[in-house]
TORFI-745234 format. One record per residue (C-alpha): chain; residue in three letters; residue number from 1; x, y, z. Coordinates in nm, 2 decimals, decimal comma. Layout:
N
+-----+------+-----+--------+--------+--------+
| mol | type | seq |     c1 |     c2 |     c3 |
+-----+------+-----+--------+--------+--------+
|   A |  ala | NUM |      X |      Y |      Z |
...
+-----+------+-----+--------+--------+--------+
END
This chain:
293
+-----+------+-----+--------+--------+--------+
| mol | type | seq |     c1 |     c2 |     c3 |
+-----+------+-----+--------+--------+--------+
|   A |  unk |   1 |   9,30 |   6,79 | -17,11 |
|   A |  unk |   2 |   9,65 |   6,72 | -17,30 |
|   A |  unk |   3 |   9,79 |   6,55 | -16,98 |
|   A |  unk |   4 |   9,49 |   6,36 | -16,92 |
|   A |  unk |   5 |   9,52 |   6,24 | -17,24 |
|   A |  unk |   6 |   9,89 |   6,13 | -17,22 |
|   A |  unk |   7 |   9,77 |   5,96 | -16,86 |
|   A |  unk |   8 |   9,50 |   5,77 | -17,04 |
|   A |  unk |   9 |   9,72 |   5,69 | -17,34 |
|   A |  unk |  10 |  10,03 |   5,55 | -17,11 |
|   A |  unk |  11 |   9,77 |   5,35 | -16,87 |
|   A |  unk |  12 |   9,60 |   5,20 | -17,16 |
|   A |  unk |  13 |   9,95 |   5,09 | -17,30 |
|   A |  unk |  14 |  10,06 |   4,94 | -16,99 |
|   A |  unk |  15 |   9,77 |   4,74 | -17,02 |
|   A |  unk |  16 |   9,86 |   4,64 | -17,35 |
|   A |  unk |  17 |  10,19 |   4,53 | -17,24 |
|   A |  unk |  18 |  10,08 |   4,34 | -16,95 |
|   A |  unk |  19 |   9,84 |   4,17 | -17,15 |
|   A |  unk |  20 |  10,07 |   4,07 | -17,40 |
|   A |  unk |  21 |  10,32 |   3,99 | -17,13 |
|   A |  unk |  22 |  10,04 |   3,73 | -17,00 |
|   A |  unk |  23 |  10,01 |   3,61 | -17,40 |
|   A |  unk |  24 |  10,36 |   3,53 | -17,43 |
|   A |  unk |  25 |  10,38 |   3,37 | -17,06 |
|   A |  unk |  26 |  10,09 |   3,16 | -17,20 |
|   A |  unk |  27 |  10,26 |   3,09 | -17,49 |
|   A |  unk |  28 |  10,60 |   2,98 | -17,39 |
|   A |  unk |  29 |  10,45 |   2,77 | -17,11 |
|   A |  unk |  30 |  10,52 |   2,41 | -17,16 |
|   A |  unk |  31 |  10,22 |   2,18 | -17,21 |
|   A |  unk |  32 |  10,31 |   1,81 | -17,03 |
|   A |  unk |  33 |  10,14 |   1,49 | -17,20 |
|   A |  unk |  34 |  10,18 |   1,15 | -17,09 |
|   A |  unk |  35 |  10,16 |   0,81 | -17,24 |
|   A |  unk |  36 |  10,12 |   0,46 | -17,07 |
|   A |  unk |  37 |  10,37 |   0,18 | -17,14 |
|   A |  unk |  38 |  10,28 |   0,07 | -17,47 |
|   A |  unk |  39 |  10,58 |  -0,04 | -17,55 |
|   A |  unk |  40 |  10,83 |  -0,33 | -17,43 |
|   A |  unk |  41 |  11,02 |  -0,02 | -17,25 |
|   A |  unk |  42 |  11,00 |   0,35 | -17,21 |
|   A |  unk |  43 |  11,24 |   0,47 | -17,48 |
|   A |  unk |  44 |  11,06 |   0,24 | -17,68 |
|   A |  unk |  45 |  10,74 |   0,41 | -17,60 |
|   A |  unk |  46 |  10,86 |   0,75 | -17,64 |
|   A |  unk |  47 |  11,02 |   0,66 | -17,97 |
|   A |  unk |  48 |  10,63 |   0,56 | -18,12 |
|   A |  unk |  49 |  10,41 |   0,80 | -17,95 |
|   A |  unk |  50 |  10,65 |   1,09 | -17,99 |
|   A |  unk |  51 |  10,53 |   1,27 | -18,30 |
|   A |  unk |  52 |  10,16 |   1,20 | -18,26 |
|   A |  unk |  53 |  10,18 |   1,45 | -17,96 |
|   A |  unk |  54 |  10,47 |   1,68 | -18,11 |
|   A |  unk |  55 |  10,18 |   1,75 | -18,37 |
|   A |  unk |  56 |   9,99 |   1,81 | -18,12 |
|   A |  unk |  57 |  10,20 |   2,05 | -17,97 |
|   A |  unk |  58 |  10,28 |   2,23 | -18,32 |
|   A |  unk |  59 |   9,89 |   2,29 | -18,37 |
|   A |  unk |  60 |   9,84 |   2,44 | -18,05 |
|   A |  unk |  61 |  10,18 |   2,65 | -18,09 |
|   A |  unk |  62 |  10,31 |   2,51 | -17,76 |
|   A |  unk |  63 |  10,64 |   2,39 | -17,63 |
|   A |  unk |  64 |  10,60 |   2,07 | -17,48 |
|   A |  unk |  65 |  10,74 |   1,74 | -17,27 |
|   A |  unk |  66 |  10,64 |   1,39 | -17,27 |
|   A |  unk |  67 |  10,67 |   1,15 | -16,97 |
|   A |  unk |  68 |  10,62 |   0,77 | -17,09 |
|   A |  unk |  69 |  10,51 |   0,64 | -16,73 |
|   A |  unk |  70 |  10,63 |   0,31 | -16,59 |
|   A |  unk |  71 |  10,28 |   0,14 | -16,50 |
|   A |  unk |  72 |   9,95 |   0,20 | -16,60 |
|   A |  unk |  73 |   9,85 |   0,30 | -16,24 |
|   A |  unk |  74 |  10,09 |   0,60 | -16,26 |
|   A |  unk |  75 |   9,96 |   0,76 | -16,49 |
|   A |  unk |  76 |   9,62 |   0,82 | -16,36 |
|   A |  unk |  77 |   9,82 |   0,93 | -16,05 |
|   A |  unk |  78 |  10,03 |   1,21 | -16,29 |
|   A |  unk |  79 |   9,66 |   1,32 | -16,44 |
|   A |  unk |  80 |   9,50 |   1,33 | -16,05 |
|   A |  unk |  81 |   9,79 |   1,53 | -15,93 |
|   A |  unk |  82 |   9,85 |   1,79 | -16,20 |
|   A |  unk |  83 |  10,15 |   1,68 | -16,29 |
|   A |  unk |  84 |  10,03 |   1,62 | -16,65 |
|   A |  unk |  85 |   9,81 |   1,79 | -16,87 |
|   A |  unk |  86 |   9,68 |   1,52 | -17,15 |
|   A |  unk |  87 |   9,77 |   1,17 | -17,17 |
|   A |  unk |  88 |   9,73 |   0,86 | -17,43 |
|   A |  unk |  89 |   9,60 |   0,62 | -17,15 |
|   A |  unk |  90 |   9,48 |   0,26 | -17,08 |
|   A |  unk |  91 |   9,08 |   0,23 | -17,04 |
|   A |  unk |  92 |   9,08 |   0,12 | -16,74 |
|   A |  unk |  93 |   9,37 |   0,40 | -16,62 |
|   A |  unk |  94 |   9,13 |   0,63 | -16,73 |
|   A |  unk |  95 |   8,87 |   0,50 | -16,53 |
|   A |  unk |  96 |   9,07 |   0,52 | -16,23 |
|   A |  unk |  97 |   9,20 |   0,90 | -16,33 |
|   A |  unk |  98 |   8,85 |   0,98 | -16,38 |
|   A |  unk |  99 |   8,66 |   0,85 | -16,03 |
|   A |  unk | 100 |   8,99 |   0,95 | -15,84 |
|   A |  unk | 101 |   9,09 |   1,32 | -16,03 |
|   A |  unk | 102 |   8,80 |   1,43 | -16,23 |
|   A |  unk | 103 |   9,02 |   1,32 | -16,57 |
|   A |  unk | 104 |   8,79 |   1,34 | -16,89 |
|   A |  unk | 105 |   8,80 |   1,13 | -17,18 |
|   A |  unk | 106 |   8,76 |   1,34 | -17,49 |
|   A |  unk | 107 |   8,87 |   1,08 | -17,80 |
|   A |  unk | 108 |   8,92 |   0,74 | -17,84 |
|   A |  unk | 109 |   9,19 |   0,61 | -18,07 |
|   A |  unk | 110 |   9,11 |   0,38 | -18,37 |
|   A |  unk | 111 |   9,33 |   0,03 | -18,48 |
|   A |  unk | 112 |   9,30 |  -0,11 | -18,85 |
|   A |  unk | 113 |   8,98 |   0,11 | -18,83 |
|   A |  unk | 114 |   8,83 |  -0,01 | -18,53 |
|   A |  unk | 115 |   8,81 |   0,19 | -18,20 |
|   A |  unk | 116 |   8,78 |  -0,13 | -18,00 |
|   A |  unk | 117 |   9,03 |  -0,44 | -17,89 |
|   A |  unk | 118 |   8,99 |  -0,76 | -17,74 |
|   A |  unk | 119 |   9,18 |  -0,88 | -17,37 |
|   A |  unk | 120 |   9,34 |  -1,24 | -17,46 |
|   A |  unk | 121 |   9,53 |  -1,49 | -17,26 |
|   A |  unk | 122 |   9,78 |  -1,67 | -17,42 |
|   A |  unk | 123 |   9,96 |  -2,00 | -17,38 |
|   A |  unk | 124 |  10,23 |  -2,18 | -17,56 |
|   A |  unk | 125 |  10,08 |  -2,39 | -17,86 |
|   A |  unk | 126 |  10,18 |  -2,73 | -17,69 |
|   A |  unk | 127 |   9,99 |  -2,65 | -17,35 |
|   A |  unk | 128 |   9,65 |  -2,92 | -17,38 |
|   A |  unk | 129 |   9,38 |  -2,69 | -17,33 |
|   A |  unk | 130 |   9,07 |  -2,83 | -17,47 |
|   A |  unk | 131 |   8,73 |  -2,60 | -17,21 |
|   A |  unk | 132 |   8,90 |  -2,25 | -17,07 |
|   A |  unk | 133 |   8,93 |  -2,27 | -16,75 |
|   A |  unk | 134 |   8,84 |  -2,59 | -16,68 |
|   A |  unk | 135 |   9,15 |  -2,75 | -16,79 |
|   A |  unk | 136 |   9,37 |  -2,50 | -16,62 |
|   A |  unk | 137 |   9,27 |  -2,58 | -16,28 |
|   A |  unk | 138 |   9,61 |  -2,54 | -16,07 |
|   A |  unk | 139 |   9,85 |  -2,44 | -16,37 |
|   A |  unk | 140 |  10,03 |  -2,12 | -16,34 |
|   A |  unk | 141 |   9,84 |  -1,78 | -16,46 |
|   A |  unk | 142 |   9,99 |  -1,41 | -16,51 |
|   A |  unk | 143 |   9,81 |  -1,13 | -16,52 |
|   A |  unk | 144 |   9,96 |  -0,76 | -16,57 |
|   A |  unk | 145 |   9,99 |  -0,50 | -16,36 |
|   A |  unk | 146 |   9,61 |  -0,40 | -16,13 |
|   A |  unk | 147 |   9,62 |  -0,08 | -16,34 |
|   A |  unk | 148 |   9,59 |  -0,26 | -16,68 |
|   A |  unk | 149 |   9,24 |  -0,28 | -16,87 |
|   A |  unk | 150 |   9,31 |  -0,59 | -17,05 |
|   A |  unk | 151 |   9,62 |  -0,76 | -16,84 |
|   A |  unk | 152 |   9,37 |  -0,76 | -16,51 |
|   A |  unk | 153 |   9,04 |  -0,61 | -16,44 |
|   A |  unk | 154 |   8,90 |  -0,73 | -16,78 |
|   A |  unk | 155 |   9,04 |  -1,12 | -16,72 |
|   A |  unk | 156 |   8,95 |  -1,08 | -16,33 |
|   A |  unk | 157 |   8,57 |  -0,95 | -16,38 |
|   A |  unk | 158 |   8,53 |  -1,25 | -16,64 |
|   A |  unk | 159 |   8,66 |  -1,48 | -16,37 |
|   A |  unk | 160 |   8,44 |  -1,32 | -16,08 |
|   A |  unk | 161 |   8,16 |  -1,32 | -16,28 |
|   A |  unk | 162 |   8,18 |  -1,75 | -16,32 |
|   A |  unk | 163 |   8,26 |  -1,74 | -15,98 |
|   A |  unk | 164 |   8,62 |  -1,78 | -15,99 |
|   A |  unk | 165 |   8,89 |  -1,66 | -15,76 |
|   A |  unk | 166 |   9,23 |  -1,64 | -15,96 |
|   A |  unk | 167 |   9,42 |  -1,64 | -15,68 |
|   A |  unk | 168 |   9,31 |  -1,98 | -15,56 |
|   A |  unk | 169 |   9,24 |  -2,13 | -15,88 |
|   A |  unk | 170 |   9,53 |  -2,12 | -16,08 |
|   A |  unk | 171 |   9,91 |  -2,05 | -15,90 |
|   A |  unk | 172 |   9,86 |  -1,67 | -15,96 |
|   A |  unk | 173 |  10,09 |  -1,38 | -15,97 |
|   A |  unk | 174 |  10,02 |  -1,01 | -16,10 |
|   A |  unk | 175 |  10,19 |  -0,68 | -16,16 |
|   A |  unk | 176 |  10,42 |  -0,74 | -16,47 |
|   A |  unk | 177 |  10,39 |  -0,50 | -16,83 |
|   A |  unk | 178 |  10,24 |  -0,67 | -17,13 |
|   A |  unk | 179 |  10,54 |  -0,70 | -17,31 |
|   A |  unk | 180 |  10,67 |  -0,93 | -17,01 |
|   A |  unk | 181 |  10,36 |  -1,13 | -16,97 |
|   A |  unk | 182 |  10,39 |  -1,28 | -17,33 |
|   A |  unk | 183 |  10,79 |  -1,36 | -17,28 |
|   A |  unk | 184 |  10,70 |  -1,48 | -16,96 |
|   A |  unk | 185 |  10,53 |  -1,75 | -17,16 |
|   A |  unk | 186 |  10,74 |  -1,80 | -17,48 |
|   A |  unk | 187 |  11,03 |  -1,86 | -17,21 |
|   A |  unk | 188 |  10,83 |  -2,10 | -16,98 |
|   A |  unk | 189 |  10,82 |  -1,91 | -16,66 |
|   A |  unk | 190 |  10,42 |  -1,93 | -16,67 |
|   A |  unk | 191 |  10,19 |  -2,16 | -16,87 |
|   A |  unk | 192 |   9,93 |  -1,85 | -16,94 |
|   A |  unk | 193 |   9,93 |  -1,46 | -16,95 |
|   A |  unk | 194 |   9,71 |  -1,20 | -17,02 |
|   A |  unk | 195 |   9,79 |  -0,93 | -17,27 |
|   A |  unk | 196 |   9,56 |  -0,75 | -17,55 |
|   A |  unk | 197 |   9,53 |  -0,85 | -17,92 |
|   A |  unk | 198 |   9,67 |  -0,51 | -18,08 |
|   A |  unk | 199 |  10,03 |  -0,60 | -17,80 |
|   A |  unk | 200 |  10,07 |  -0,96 | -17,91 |
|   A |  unk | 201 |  10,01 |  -0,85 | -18,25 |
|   A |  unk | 202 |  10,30 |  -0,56 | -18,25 |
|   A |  unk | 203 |  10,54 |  -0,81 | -18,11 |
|   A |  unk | 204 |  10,50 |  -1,05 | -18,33 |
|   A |  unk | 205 |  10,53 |  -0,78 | -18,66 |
|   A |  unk | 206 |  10,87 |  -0,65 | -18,44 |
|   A |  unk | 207 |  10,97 |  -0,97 | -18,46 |
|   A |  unk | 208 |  11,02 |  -1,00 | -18,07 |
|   A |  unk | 209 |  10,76 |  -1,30 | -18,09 |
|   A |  unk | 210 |  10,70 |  -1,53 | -18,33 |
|   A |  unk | 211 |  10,36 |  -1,62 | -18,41 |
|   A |  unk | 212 |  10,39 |  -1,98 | -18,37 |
|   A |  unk | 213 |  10,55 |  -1,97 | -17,98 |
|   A |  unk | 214 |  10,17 |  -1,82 | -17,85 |
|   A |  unk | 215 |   9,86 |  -1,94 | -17,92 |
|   A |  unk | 216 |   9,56 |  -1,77 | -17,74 |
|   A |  unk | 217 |   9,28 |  -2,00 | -17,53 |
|   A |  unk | 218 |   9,05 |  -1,68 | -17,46 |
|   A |  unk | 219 |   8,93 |  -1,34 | -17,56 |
|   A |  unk | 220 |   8,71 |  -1,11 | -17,44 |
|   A |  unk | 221 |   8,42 |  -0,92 | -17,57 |
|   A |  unk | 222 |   8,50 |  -0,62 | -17,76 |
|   A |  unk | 223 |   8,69 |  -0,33 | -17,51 |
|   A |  unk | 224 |   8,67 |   0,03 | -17,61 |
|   A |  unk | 225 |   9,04 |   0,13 | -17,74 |
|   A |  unk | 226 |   9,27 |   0,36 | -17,55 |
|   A |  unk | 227 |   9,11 |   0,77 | -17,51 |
|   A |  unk | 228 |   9,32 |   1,06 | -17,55 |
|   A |  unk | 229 |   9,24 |   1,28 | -17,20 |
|   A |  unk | 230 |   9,26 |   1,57 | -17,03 |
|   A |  unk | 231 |   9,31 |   1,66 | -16,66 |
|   A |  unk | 232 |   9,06 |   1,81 | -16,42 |
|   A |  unk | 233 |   9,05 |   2,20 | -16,48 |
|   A |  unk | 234 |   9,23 |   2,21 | -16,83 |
|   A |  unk | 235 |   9,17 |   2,49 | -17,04 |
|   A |  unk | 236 |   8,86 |   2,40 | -17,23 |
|   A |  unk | 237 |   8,91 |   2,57 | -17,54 |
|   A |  unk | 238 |   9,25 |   2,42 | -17,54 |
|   A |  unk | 239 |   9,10 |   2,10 | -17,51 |
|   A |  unk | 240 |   8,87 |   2,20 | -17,81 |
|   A |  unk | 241 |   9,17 |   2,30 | -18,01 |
|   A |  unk | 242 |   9,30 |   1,92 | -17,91 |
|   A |  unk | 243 |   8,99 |   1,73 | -17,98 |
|   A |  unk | 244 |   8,96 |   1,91 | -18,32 |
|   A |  unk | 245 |   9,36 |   1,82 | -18,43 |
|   A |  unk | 246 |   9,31 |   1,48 | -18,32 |
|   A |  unk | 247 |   8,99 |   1,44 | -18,49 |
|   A |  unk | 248 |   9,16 |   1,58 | -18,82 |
|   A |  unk | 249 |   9,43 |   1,28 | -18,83 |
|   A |  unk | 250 |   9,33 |   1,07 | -19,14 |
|   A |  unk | 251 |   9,45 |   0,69 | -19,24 |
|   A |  unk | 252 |   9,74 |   0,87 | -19,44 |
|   A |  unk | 253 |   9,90 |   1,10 | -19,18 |
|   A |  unk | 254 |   9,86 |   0,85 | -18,89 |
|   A |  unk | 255 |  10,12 |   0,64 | -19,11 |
|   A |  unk | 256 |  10,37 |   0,91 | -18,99 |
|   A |  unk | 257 |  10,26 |   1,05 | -18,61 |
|   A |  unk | 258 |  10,14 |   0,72 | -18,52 |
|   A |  unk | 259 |  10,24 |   0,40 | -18,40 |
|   A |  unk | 260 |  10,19 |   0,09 | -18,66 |
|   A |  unk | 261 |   9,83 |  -0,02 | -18,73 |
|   A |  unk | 262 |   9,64 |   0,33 | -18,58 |
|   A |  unk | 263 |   9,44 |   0,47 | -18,80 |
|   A |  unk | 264 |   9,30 |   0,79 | -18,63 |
|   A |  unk | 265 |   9,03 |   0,86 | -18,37 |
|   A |  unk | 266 |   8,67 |   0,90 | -18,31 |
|   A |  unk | 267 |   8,49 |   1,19 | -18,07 |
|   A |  unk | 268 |   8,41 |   1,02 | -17,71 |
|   A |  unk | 269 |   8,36 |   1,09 | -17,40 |
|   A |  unk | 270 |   8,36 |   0,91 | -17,01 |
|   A |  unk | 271 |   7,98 |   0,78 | -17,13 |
|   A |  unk | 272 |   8,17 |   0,52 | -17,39 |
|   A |  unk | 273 |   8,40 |   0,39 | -17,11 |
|   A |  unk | 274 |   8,11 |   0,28 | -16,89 |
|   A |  unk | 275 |   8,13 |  -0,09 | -16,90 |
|   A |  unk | 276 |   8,50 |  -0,08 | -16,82 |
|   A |  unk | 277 |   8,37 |   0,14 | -16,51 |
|   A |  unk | 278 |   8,13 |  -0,14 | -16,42 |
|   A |  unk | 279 |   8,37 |  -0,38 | -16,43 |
|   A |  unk | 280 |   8,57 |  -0,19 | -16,18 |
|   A |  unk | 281 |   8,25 |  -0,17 | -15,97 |
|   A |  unk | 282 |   8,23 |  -0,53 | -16,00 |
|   A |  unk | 283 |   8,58 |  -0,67 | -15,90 |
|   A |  unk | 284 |   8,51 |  -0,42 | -15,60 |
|   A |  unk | 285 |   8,77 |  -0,17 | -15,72 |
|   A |  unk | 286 |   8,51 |   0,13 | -15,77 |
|   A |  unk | 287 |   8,26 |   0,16 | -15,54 |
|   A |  unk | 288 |   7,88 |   0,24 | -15,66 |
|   A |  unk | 289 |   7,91 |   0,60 | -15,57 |
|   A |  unk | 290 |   8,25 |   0,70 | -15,76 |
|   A |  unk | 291 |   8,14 |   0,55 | -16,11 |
|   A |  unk | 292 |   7,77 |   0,73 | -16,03 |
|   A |  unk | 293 |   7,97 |   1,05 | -16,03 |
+-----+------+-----+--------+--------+--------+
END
């Protein structure tokens, strides 16, 4: 009976000690976010979006590393691939990370209190614009990179939709980062670009623009701001534990893990991304079947 005993007691304590082996495995492994290019360049971004998920990190008790991705494209491609875990993404990146990886959207951040933003296109102030498009007819127009919410499929769905084709309307050209598209027009290399209110607005307060070199001849209908997601297959009470930290971040503390002007986020989910999925549908980027999914 004794030996049994001692055979029960050292079997159940190597199961103890594989168990908490597996904890401290668990523990020590590194969770990977992601951020799009926000900013004018990566170090930039990293340098803003840093402690908002080092926060993150510290709730959940995890090591961590953050890869600020060089498109908006890429980063869906990171999510689809397993190559990162949760990312602060574009709408429209999302979109694509959803329909191509199974991504899931699981907040949506707010700015100055709002969780939506507007797609613009700007000008300099001396370009005679008096009925957008119509005036425009031939001049030069840059929009952002195809993976960009606001800097393509936005600006291109509102010119399919009036039965425009960008590429023969106007002398077009595509693929640059928002911070590029507005110098692109402060310096004359294009007489309009797209970009996004909340961008134009952070360059200006950086002091990179000045408000008076822009002036903006169209915005679009309110867009839902950028969601905080998670891979396909992520732990989903780690993604509870996310969602809940996220949701905790008042106007106060987002002063100090957020970049200038966010004030927190609201609970979403793919549901509040579905006009930015139609849109995709409608420049023929999605087909029917992936945004039913």
């Amino acid at each position: 009976m004794t030996t049994t005993w001692i055979r029960t007691g050292r079997a159940l304590l190597a199961t103890l000690a594989l168990a908490a082996g597996a904890l401290e495995a668990a523990a020590a492994e590194k969770i990977r976010f992601a951020v799009g290019p926000f900013q004018p360049t990566p170090s930039d971004t990293k340098k803003a979006y840093e402690p908002f998920f080092k926060h993150l990190a510290d709730k959940l008790g995890r090591d961590y590393e953050l890869v600020v991705t060089t498109d908006w494209a890429g980063i869906a491609v990171a999510l689809a691939n397993g190559q990162a875990d949760v990312a602060w993404m574009g709408p429209w990146g999302y979109v694509l990370a959803h329909n191509e990886g199974g991504a899931e959207a699981i907040a949506t951040v707010k700015y100055n209190g709002k969780p939506t933003y507007h797609a613009i296109i700007v000008a300099r102030p001396d370009t005679k614009v008096g009925t957008w498009p119509d005036d425009a007819k031939g001049m030069r127009l840059s929009l952002a990179d195809a993976g960009s919410t606001s800097g393509w499929l936005v600006p291109t769905h509102w010119f399919k939709s009036r039965g425009i084709d960008p590429k023969s309307y106007f002398q077009y050209r595509d693929g640059a980062s928002h911070a590029a598209q507005v110098l692109s027009v402060v310096n004359g290399q294009t007489d309009f670009a797209s970009d996004f209110d909340r961008n134009l607005n952070a360059l200006i307060d950086k002091g990179i623009v000045k408000s008076d070199q822009v002036k903006t001849v169209w915005t679009s209908d309110p867009l839902p701001n950028d969601p905080l997601v998670v891979r396909k297959g992520f732990d989903a009470a780690m993604t509870k534990k996310i969602q809940d930290a996220v949701l905790a971040i008042g106007e106060e503390d987002a002063k100090t893990l957020m970049p200038k002007n966010y004030t927190g986020w609201v609970r979403n989910d793919h549901s509040g991304y579905k006009l930015i999925e139609d849109a995709g549908v409608a420049v023929g980027r999605l087909k029917p079947q992936q945004a039913a999914k």
